[in-house]
C-alpha positions in Angstrom: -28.8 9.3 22.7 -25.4 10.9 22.7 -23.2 12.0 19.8 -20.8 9.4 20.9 -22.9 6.8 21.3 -24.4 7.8 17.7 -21.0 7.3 16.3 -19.8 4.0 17.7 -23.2 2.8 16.8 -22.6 4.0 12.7 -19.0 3.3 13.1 -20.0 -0.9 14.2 -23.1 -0.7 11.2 -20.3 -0.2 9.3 -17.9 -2.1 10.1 -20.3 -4.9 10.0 -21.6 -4.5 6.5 -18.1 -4.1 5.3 -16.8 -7.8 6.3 -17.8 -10.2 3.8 -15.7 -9.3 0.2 -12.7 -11.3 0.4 -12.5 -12.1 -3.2 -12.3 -8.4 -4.1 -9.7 -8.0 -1.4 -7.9 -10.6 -2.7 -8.0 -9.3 -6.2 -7.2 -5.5 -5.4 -4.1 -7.6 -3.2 -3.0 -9.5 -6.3 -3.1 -6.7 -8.6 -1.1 -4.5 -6.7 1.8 -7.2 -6.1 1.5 -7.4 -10.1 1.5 -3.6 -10.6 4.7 -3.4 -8.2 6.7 -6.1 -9.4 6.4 -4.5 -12.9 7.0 -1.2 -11.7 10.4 -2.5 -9.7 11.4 -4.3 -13.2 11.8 -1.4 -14.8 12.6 1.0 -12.5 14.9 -1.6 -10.4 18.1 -0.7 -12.5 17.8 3.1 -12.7 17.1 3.4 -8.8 20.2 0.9 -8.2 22.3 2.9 -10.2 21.2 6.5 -8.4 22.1 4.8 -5.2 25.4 3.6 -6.1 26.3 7.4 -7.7 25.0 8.6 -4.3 27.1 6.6 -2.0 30.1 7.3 -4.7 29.4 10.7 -3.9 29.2 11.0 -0.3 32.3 8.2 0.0 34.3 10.5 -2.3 35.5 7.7 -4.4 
């Protein structure tokens, strides 16, 4: 067997055995929305605020 065919034949093993978790894809999916919508809260205003300093600055206003 050739060291190509060994890999395609490990790469499909495993990419068959890694199928079935949807619930933990779900909940790793979930929890980073969460983690980013908090992160945006807070940060949302000071970002908003560098932008508008840049554009200020590059408009010359």
């Amino acid at each position: 067997m050739s060291l190509t065919t060994q890999l395609l034949d490990r790469i499909r093993r495993g990419l068959h055995d890694e199928r079935g978790d949807v619930p933990g894809w779900v909940l790793i999916t979930l929890m980073t929305a969460g983690l980013v919508m908090i992160i945006w809260g807070l940060a949302g205003p000071a970002l908003s605020g560098i932008f508008e300093q840049a554009i200020d600055r590059v408009s010359g206003i």
